[in-house]
C-alpha positions in Angstrom: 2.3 54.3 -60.8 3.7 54.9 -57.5 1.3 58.1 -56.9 -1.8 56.2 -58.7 -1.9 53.4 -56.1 -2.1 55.4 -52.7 -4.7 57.6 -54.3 -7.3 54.8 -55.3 -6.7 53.1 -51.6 -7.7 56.8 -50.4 -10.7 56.7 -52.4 -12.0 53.6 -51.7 -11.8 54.3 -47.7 -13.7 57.8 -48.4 -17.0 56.6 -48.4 -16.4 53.9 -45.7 -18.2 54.6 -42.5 -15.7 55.8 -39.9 -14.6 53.1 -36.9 -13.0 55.6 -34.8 -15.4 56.3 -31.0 -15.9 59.5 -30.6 -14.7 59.7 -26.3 -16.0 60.1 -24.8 -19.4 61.1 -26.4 -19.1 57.4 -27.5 -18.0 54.6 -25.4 -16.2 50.9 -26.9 -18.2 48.2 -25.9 -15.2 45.6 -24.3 -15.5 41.7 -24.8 -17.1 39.4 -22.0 -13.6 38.7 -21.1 -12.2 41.7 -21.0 -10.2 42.6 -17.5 -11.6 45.5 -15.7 -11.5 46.8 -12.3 -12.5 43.7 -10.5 -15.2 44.5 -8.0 -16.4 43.2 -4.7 -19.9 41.2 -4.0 -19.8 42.4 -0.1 -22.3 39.2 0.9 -20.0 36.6 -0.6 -16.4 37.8 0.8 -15.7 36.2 3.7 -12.4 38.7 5.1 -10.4 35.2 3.8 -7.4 37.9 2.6 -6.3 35.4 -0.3 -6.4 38.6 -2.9 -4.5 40.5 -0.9 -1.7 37.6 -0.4 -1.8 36.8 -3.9 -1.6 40.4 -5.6 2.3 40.9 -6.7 1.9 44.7 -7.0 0.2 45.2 -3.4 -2.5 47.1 -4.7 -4.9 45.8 -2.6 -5.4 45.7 1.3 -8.0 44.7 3.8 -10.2 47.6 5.1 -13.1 47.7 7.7 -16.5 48.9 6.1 -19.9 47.7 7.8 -18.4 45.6 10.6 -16.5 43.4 8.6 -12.9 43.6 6.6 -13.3 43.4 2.9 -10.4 44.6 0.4 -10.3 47.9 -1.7 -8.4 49.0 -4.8 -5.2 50.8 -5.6 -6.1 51.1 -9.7 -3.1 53.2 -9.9 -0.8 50.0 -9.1 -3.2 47.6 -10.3 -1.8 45.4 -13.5 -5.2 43.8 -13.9 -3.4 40.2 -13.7 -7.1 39.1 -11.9 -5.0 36.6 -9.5 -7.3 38.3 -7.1 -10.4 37.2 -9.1 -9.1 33.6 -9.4 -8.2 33.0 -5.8 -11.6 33.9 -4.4 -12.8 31.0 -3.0 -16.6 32.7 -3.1 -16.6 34.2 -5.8 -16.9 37.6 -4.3 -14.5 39.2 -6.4 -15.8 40.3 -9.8 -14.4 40.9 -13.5 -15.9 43.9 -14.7 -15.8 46.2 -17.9 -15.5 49.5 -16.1 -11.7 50.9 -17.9 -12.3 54.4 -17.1 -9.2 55.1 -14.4 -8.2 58.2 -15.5 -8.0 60.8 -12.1 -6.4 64.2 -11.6 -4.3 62.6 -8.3 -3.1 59.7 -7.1 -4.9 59.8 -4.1 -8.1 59.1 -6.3 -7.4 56.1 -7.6 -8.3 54.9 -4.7 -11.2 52.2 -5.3 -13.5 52.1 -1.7 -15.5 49.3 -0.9 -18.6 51.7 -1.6 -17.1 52.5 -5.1 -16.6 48.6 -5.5 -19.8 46.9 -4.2 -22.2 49.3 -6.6 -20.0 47.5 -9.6 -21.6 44.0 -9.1 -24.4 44.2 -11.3 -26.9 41.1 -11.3 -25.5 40.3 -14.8 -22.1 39.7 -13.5 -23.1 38.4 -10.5 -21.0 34.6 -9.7 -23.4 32.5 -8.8 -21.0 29.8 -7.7 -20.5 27.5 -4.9 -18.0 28.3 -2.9 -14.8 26.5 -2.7 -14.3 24.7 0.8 -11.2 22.7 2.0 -11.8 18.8 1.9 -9.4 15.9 2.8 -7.9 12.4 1.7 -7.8 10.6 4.6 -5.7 8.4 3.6 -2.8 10.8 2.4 -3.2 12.9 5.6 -0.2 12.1 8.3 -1.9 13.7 11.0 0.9 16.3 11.6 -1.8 19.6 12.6 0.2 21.6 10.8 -2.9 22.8 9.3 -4.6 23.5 13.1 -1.8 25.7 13.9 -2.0 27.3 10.9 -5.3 28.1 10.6 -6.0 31.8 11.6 -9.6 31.4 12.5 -9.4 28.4 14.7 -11.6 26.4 12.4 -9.8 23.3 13.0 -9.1 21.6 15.8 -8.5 18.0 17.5 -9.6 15.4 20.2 -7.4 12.5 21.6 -8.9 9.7 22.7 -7.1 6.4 23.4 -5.3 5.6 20.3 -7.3 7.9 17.9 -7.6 11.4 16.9 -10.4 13.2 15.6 -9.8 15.9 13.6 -12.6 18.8 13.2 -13.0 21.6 10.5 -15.8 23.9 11.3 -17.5 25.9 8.3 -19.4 27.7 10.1 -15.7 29.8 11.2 -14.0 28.8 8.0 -13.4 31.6 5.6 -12.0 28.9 3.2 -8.5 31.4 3.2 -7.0 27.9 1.9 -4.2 28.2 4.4 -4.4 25.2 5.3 -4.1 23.7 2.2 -0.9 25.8 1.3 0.7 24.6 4.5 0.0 20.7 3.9 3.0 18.7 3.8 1.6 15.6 2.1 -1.0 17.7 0.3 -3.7 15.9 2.1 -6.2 19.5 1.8 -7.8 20.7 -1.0 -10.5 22.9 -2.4 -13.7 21.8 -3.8 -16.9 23.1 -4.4 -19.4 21.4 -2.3 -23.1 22.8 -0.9 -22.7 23.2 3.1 -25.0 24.2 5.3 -24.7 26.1 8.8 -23.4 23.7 11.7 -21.8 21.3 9.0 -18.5 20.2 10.1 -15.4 18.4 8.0 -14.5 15.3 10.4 -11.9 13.1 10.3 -10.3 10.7 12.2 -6.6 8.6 11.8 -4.9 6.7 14.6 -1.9 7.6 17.0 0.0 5.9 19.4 -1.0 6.1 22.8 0.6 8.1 25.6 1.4 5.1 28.0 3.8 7.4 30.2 3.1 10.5 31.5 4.7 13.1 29.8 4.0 16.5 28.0 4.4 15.7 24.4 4.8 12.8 21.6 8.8 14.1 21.8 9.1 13.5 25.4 7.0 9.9 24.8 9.8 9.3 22.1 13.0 11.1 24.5 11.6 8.6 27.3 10.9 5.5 25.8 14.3 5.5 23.1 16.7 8.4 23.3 17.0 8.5 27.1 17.3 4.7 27.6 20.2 5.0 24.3 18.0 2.8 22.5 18.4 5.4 19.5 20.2 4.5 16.0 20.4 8.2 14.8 18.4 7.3 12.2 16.7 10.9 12.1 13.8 9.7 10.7 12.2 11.9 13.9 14.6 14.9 12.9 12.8 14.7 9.2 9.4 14.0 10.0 9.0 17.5 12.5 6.6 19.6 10.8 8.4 22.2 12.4 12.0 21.5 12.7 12.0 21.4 16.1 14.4 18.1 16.6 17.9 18.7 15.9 20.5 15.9 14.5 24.2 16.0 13.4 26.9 15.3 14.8 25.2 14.6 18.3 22.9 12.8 20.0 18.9 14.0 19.3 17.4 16.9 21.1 14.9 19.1 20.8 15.0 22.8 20.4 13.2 23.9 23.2 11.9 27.3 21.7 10.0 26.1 19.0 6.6 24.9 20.4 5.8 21.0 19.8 2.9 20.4 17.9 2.3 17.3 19.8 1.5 15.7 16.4 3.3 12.0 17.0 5.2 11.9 13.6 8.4 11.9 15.5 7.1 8.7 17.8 5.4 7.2 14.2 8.4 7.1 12.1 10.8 5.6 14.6 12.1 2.1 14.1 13.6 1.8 17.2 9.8 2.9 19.3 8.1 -0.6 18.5 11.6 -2.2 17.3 11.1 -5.1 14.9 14.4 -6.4 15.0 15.3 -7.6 11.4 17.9 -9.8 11.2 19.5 -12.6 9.5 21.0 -12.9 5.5 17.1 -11.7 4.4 15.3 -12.8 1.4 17.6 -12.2 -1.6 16.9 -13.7 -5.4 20.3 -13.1 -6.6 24.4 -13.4 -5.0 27.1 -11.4 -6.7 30.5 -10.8 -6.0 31.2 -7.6 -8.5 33.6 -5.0 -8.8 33.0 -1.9 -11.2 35.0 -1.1 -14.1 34.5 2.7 -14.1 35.4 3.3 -10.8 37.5 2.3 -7.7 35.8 3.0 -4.3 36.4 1.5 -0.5 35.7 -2.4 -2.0 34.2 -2.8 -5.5 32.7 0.8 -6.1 29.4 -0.9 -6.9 26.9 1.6 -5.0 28.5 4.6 -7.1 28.3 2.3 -9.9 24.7 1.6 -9.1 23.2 5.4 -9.0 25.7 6.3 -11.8 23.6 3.3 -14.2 20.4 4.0 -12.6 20.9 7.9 -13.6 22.1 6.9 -17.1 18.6 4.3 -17.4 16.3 7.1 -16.0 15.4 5.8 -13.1 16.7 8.7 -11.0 18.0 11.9 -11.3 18.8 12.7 -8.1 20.7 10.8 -5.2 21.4 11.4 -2.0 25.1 10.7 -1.2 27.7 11.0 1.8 30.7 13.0 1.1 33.6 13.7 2.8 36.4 16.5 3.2 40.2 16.6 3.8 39.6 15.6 7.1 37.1 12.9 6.6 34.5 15.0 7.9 31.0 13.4 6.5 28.5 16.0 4.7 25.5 15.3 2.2 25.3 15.7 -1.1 21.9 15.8 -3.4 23.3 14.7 -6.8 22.2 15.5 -10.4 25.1 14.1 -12.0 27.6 11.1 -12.5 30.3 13.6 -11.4 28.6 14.4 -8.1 27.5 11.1 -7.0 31.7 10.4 -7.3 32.1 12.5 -4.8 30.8 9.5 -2.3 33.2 7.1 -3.6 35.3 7.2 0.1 34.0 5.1 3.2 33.3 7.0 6.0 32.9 5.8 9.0 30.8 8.6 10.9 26.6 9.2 10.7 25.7 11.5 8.6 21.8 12.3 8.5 20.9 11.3 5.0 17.0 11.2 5.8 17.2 14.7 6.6 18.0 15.4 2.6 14.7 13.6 1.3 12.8 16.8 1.8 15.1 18.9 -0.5 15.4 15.5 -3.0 12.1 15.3 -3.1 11.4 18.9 -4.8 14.3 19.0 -6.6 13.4 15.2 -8.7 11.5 15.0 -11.4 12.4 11.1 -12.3 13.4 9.5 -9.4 15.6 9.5 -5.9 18.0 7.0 -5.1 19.2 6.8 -1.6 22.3 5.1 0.1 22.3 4.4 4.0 23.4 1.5 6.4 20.5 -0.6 7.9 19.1 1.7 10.3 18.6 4.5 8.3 17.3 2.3 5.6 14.9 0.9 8.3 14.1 4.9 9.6 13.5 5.3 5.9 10.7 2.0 5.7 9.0 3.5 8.3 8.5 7.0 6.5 7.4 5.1 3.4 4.5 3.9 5.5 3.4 7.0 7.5 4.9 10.0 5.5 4.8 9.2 1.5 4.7 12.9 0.6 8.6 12.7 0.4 9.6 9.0 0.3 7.5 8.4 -3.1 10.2 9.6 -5.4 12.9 6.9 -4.1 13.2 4.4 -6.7 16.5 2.8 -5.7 17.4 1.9 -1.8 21.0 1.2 -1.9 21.6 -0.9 1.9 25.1 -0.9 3.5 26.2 -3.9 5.6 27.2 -2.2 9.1 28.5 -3.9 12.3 28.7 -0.4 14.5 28.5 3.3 13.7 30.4 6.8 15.3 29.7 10.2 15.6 32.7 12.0 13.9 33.9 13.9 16.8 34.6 11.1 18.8 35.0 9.1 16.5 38.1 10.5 14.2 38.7 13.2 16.6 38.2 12.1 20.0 40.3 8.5 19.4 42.0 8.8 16.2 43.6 12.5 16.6 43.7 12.4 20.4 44.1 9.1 21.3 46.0 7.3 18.9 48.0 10.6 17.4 46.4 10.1 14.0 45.9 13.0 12.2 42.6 12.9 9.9 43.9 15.1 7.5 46.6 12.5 7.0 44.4 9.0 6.2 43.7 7.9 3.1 41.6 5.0 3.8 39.5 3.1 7.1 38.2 -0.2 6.7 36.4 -2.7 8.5 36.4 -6.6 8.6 36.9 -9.4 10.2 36.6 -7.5 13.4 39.7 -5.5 13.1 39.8 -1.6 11.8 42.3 -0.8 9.6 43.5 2.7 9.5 46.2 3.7 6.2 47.9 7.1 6.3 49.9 9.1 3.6 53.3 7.7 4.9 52.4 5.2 4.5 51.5 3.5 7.6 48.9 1.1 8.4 47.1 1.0 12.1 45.0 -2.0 13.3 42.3 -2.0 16.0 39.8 -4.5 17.4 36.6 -3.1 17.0 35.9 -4.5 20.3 38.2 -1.9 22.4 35.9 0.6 20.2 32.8 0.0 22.0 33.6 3.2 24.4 33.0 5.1 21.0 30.0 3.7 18.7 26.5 4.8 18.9 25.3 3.4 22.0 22.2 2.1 20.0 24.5 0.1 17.9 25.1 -1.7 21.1 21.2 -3.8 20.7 21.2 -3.9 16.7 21.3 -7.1 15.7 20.8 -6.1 11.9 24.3 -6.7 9.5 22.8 -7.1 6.2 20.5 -4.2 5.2 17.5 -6.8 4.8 15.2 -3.6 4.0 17.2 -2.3 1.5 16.3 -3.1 -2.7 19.9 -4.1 -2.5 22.6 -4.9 0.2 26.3 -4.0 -0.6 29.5 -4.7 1.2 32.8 -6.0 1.2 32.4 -9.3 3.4 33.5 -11.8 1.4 34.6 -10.4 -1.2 38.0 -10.3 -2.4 39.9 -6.7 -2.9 38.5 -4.8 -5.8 34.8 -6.8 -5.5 31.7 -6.0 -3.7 29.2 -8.9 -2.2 25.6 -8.0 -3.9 22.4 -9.1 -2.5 19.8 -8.5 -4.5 16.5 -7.9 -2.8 14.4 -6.4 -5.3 13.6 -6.4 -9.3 14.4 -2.7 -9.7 18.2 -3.3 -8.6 18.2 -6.5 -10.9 17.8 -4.6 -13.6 19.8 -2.2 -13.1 22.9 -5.4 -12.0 21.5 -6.3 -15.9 22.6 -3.2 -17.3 25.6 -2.3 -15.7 27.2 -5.9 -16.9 25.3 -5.2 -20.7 27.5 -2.4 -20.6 30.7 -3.9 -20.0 30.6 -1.6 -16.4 31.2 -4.4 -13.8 33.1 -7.3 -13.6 32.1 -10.5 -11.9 34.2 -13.0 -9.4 34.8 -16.6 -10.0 31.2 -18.6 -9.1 33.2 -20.5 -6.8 33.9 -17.0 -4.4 30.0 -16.8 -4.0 30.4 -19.6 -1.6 32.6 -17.5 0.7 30.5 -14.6 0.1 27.4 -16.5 1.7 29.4 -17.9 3.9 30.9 -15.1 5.7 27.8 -12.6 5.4 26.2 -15.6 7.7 29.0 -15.4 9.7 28.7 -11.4 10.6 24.9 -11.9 10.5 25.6 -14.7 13.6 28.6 -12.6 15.5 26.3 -9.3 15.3 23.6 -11.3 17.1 25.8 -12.8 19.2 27.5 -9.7 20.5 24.9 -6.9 20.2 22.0 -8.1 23.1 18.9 -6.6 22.4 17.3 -8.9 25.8 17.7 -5.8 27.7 15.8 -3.7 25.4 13.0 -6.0 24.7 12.6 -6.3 28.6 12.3 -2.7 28.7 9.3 -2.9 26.5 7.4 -5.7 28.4 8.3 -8.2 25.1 9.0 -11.9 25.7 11.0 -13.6 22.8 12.4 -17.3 23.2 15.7 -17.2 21.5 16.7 -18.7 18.4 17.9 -21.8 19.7 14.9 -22.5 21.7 12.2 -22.0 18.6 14.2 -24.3 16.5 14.2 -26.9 18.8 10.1 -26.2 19.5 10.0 -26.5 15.4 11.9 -29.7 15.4 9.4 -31.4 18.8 
């Protein structure tokens, strides 16, 4: 049995026709898809380079041949992948069904440009149009990065007044799509459209206008806020460079002088502080809270750790930006993907730390959502980049807004009048805390140090010294302890997304809520700060510095009530 059913199988395939090709008297006739040596159609390629950036094995390089660079072929190193073929904006690059490789050296699997161009037969010819880079006005930022990049010097721009026109010319573009790869807001793109010679790709998008003479949009901005300490060290400047060329931190803003400015006016665009609109007051708020959370224990309620934490467990966000701290109180950021590391914020600190400059990095990392914590002038830096720079502020779902009277670099701040002055050792605190004017300062041993925020004044950010804004007003929510009892927060919310996250925090059993009755201190004293900030941070002197006129509060109200 075993012998009979091999032999009939052998039988039946005797008087089959035979399938094997005789090579090479015979040659196999490959599919219409089959990968080959991918050729070159000399006319089309425009020296653009884009196979030779995209090949991962290197097999290809630009050579001259007939007065212009085209690429050639290593077949040896070739893996066929036909990245090369896909990238071609022109179609010049060719799939073929030539297989036969095999040489006697290295050296001649070498694929010329003359072996190459023969290949593209009128049969496999791509008769496409050519990709070209467009634009959406409306999601360019006007940053040039793609002027500088370009190594043709297809585009370029024109300043007039308050208006820039921007000006692709096809006529040099080799559609190399660097442009489009350098993009921040992904503005450029490819698309196959018929062009003629002399057409042009125009575009135009407003600036501010140089009113001052100076060399750049970061002198206009140095000149007109950070020289006259107008600055909140926002950073929203530091993150909108293109090129990193402003610098942050621990310091006041400066530039790093060997990186060339683009002169693009981001930096002047996303500053608050360069057409200041002062917000101020209590703000619109639909709901009043006094709250502490159940889960954890922070500097007053631990609500805004209890916030992100919900808002991560609802899918909201899965990332957050958050301010932690060392042993010695020493502020550094923190992108968080989980509960566990957005604990690691739970500690007020009392130092700037430059949580704008972390949306970038957010921003690639998130896939849900980005939830953000900051006092009112970052929050307000932040508002400004929603408007001119969405590329990296449309992830934020939740804007968590910290009341703040004044803010300190950390040098001179826990170093320069804590450690030096008072003999505090920041390794030795365990907790700093603001109200009612005074800052209190607990220690290991036990020991508790009070301080009038007034006698601080030689210390704070010298643009706290005009902000009249207490209440984050900006913010989706506003979170402090002012009013509040020990243990409790006071809650404005701003916005529906924070409502519902308030909804499920307390469906969850993770807050707990004040007597009603405290909500009428909580109003009461958040008016209060609201009224003493205004009172004791003049912003006269920088609203004369601008040219701007404003009757104060006293007067309109009394024009309302005539």
């Amino acid at each position: 049995m075993t012998i009979r059913k091999p032999t009939i199988l052998g039988f039946k395939h005797l008087f089959r026709r035979p399938v094997t090709v005789q090579y090479p008297f015979e040659k196999f006739k490959v599919g219409p898809n089959y990968r080959g040596v991918p050729a070159l159609d000399f006319d089309k390629c425009t020296s653009c380079e884009r196979c030779t950036d995209v090949c991962p094995n290197k097999c290809t390089i630009m050579v001259e041949y007939n007065g212009k660079k085209v690429p050639n072929l290593y077949a040896s190193r070739c893996m066929f992948c036909y990245l090369c073929v896909e990238v071609c904006p022109t179609g010049a690059r060719v799939n073929t069904p030539v297989y036969e490789l095999a040489e006697y050296s290295r050296e001649a699997t070498l694929w010329t440009p003359e072996q190459l161009i023969p290949l593209v037969t009128p049969e496999l010819r791509n008769d496409v149009i050519p990709k070209v880079p467009v634009v959406e006005v409306d999601v360019c930022v006007n940053c040039l990065m793609c002027e500088k990049t370009c190594p043709y010097d297809a585009i370029s721009h024109v300043d007039k007044g308050d208006t820039r026109t921007i000006t692709t010319d096809y006529d040099t573009c080799t559609s190399c799509g660097k442009c489009i790869d350098i993009c921040p807001p992904q503005a450029l793109s490819y698309s196959r459209i018929k062009i003629d010679a002399g057409d042009k790709l125009i575009w135009i998008k407003d600036i501010p206008i140089k009113d001052i003479e100076v060399e750049n949009y970061y002198q206009l901005l140095y000149k007109k806020v950070i020289e006259p300490t107008w600055c909140s060290h926002c950073t929203a400047c530091v993150v909108a460079c293109p090129v990193e060329r402003i610098i942050g931190g621990d310091q006041e803003i400066s530039e790093d002088l060997d990186i060339p400015c683009l002169d693009c006016s981001l930096c002047v665009r996303s500053c608050p502080r360069y057409d200041y609109q002062n917000p101020k007051g209590v703000g619109e708020y639909t709901d009043v809270y006094s709250v502490g959370s159940t889960r954890y224990v922070g500097q007053d309620g631990g609500i805004v750790t209890e916030m992100l934490v919900s808002a991560m467990e609802m899918g909201i966000i899965d990332t957050a930006i958050v301010v932690a701290g060392d042993e010695e109180w020493r502020p550094y950021l923190r992108i968080a993907r989980t509960p566990e590391e957005i604990t690691s914020g739970l500690k007020t600190k009392y130092a700037i730390a430059d949580i704008l400059s972390a949306l970038k990095a957010a921003d690639k990392i998130s896939k849900k959502g980005i939830g953000i914590v900051g006092v009112p002038c970052q929050i307000e830096g932040f508002q400004q980049h929603a408007e001119n720079t969405k590329f990296f502020t449309s992830k934020v779902k939740l804007v968590v807004g910290i009341f703040c009277f004044e803010n300190f670099y950390y040098k001179r701040f826990y170093k320069e009048f804590l450690e030096e002055n008072e003999g505090i050792k920041t390794a030795d605190i365990t907790r700093t805390d603001m109200k009612k004017g005074v800052l209190t300062v607990n220690t290991k041993d036990g020991g508790e140090y009070k301080f009038k925020l007034k006698d601080l004044a030689h210390y704070e950010f010298e643009g706290c010294r005009i902000c009249q804004h207490f209440s984050n007003i900006t913010a989706d929510v506003s979170v402090g302890g002012s009013g509040s009892k020990h243990g409790y927060s006071s809650v404005f919310i701003r916005q529906e997304n924070a409502k519902r996250i308030l909804d499920y925090m307390n469906e969850k059993g993770y807050v707990k809520f004040a007597p009603e009755e405290q909500l009428e201190t909580v109003i009461k004293t958040n008016n209060f700060m609201v009224n003493l900030k205004i009172k004791q941070h003049h912003i006269e002197p920088y609203l004369k510095d601008r040219g701007i006129v404003v009757e104060n509060d006293e007067t309109s109200e009394e024009k309302k009530s005539g």
